[in-house]
C-alpha positions in Angstrom: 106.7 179.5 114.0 110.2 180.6 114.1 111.6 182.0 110.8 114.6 179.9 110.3 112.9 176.4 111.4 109.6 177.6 108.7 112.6 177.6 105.9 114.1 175.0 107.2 110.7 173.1 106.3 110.3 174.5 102.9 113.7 173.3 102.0 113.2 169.9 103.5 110.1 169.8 101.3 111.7 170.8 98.4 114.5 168.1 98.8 112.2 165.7 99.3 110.2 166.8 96.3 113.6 167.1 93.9 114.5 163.6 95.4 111.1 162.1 94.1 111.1 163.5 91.3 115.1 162.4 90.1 114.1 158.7 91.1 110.9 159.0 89.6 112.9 159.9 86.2 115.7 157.1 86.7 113.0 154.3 87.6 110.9 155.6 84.2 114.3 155.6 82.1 115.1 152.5 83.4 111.5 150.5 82.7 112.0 152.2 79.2 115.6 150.6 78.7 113.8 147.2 80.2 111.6 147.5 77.3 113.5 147.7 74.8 114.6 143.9 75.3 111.4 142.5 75.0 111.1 144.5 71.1 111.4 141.8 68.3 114.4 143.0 66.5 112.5 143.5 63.3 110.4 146.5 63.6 112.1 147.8 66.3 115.3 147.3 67.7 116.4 145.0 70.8 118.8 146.5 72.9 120.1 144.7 76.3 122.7 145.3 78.9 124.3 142.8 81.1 124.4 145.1 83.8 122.5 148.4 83.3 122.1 151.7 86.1 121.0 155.3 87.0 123.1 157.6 88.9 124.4 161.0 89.1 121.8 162.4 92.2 121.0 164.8 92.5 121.7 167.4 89.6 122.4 164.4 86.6 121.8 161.4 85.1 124.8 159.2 84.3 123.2 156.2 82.6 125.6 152.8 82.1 125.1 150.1 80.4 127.4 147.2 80.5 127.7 144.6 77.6 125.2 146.5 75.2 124.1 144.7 72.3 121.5 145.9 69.4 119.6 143.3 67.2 117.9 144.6 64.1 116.9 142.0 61.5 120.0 140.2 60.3 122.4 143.2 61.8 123.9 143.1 65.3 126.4 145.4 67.1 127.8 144.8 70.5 130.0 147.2 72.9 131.9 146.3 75.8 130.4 149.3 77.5 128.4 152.9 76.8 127.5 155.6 79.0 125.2 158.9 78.8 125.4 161.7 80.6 122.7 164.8 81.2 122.8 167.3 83.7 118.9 168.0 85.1 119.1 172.0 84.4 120.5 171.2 80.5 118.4 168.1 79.6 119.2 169.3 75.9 122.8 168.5 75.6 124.1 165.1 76.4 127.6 163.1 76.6 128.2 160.0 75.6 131.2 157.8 76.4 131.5 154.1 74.4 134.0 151.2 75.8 136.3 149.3 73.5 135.9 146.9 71.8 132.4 147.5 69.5 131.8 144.3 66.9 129.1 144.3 64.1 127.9 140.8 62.7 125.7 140.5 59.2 124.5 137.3 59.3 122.9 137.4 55.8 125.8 138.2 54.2 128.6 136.7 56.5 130.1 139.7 57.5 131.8 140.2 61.1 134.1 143.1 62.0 135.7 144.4 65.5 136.5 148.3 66.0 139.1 148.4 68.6 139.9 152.1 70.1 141.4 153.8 72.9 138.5 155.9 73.8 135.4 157.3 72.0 133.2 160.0 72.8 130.2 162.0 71.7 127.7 165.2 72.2 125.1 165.8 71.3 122.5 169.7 71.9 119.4 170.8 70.9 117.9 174.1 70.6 114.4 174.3 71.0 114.4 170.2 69.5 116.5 171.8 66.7 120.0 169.7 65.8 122.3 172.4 67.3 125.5 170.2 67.4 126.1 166.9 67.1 129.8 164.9 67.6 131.7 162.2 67.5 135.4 161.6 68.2 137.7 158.0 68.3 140.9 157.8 68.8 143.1 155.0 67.6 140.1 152.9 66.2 141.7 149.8 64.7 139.3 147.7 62.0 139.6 144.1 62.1 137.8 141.0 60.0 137.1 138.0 62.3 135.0 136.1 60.3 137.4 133.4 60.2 140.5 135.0 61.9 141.7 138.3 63.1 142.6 140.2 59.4 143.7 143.5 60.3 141.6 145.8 57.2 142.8 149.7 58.8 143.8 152.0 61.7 144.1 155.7 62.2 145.2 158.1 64.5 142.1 159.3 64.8 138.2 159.8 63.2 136.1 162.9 64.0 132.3 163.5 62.8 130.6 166.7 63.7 126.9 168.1 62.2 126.6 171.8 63.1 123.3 173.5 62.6 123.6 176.6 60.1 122.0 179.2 62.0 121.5 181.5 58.7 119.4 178.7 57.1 116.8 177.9 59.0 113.2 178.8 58.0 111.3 179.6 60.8 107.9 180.0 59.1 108.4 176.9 57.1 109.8 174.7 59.9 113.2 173.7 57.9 116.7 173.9 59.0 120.4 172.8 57.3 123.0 171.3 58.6 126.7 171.4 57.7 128.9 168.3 57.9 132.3 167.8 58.7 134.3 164.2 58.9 138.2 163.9 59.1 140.4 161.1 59.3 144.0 161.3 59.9 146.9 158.8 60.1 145.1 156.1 58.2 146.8 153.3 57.4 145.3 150.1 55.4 147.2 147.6 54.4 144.8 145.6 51.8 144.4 149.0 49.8 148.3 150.0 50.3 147.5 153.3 52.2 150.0 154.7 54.7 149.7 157.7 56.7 146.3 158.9 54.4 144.8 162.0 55.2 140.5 162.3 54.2 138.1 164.9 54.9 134.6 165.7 53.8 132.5 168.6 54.1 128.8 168.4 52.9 125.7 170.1 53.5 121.9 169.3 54.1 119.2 171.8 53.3 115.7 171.7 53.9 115.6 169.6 57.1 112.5 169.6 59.5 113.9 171.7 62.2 111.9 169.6 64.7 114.4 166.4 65.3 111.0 164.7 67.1 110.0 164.0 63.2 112.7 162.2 62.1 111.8 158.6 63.0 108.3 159.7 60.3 107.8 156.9 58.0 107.5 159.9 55.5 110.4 161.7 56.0 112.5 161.2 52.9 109.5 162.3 51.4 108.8 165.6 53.3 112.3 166.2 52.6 112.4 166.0 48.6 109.4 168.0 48.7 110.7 170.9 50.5 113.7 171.1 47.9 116.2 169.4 50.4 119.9 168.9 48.7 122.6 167.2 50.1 126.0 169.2 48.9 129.1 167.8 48.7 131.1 171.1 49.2 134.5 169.2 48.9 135.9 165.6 49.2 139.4 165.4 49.9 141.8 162.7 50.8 145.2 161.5 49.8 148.4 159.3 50.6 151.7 160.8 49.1 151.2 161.3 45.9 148.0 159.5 45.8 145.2 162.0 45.9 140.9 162.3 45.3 138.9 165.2 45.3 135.2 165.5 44.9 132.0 168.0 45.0 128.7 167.8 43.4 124.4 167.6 44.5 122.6 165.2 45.3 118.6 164.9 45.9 115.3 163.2 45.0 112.8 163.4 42.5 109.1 162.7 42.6 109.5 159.5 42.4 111.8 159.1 45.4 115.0 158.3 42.8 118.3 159.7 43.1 119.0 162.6 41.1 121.7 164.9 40.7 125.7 165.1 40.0 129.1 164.6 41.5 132.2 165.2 40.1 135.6 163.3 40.8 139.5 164.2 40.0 142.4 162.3 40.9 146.2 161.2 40.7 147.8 158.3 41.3 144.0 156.2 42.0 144.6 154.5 38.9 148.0 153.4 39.0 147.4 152.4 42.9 144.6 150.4 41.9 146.6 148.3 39.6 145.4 144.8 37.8 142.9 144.1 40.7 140.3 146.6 38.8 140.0 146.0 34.4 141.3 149.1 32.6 137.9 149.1 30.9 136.3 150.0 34.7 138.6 152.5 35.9 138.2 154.8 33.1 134.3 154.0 33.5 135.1 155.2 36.9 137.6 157.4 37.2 137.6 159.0 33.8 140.0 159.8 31.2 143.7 160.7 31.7 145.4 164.4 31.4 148.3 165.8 30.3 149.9 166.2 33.4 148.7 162.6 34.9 145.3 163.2 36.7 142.1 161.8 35.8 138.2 163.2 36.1 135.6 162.4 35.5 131.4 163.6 35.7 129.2 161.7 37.5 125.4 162.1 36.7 122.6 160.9 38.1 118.8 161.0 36.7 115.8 159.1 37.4 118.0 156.6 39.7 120.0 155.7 36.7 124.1 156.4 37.2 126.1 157.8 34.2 129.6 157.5 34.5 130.0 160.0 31.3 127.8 159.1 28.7 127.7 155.4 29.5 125.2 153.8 32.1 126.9 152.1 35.4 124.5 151.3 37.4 120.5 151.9 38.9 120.0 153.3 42.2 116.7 151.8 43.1 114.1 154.3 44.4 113.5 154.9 48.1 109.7 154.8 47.8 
């Protein structure tokens, strides 16, 4: 057999082969997606599309789904549209794109908002099924109540998340990893709380993760977690409006006994006054602490055996997650 026609065979098999196996894929993501509308929206959730497809042959998948909607118990969040990508050589990192406008409905507790925004994206890699960076970015969201008519509650220019692995963390032989978080809202504007052009980050970090993200739907998570010595730091707090300004840092974990436990501190200037008569004087020092000489306020925030100490006084129980 001639030399070019014998690779020309070998390449037609191969296409044929890579062909099958891509539909193969999109016809097993798609039953999978199918499935998902027939869960009972208690113990798992129902997802549905109006329209949903598979395309992106022959090196990706671009999965679209029109219309999405998630029921979970009383909860329900809808989206005008969301699509993923993954490219077949990098099945590890994967791009998401969501569609204005997204709604969320509590039915128990009468609660219906609508997040518009101009466009919203996210990303999301692995490494070796270890978190290695996950995003999201939205532009312009604008929150709105419509339980009884459109009530504008905020806007911003824009509202970043990111959770970065922290390469220098991870335990190998023990199987645990920590991940640094980052969230940053600028431009925020909210009319009810009389906020105008507000800044806010947040910085945090959680230690003593399973490395393996495959675990983290385990029922006993939380607990694998407290028993490894996970900590979720809150390196630094940070937002402000003029002369309006909160800071805050502290540890947080869980005990034995799956009950909060730790301590957070708070400063601040110009919270108090902003608040005004809607809050009793009584509760924003319980809160926000007592007053300094040159105006700002702090206060210690401890935390033991679920029980919340605003000082020395008791505020409130957090109950226990097991």
């Amino acid at each position: 057999m001639n030399r070019f026609v014998a690779l020309g065979v070998v390449v037609a098999i191969i296409v044929v082969l890579w062909s099958g196996a891509w539909f193969w894929a999109a016809g097993t993501a798609t039953a999978y997606v199918k499935a998902l509308e027939t869960a009972d929206g208690v113990s798992t959730p129902q997802v549905k599309c109006l329209e949903f497809s598979i395309t992106g042959f022959p090196f990706g998948f671009d999965a679209t789904c029109r219309g999405a909607s998630i029921l979970l118990e009383d909860t329900s969040v809808t989206l005008a549209g969301l699509k993923a990508s993954v490219l077949v050589y990098n099945p590890f990192h994967v791009l998401a794109f969501a569609q204005s406008p997204a709604t969320y409905n509590d039915a128990l507790w009468g609660i219906r908002r609508r997040l518009d925004f101009a466009d919203a994206e996210a990303s999301a890699r692995l490494t070796d099924w270890r978190i290695g960076r996950v995003s999201v970015v939205v532009n312009q969201p604008v929150l709105t109540d419509i339980v009884v008519e459109d009530r504008p509650i905020g806007k911003a220019a824009k509202a970043e998340f990111h959770l970065i692995d922290v390469p220098a963390k991870h335990d190998t032989a023990a199987g645990l990893a920590s991940l640094a978080e980052y969230v940053a809202i600028s431009g925020l504007s909210a009319p009810g709380f009389e906020i105008a052009n507000g800044e806010a980050t947040f910085e945090a970090e959680i230690s003593n993760l399973p490395d393996d993200v495959r675990v983290y739907g385990d029922a006993d998570l939380a607990k694998r977690w407290q028993a490894a010595g996970g900590r979720f730091n809150i390196v630094a707090l940070k937002a402000g409006d003029g002369d309006t300004k909160l800071e805050s840092s502290g540890t947080l974990g869980l005990d034995a006994q799956g009950r909060v436990e730790g301590q957070v501190k708070l400063t601040s200037s110009g919270v108090v006054e902003r608040l005004g008569d809607e809050v009793p004087a009584e509760l924003k020092g319980l809160l926000l602490g007592a007053q300094a000489k040159d105006g700002s306020y702090s206060q210690t925030i401890n935390i033991a055996a679920g029980i919340v100490f605003a000082g020395l006084f008791p505020a409130t129980i957090v109950p226990p997650l097991w």
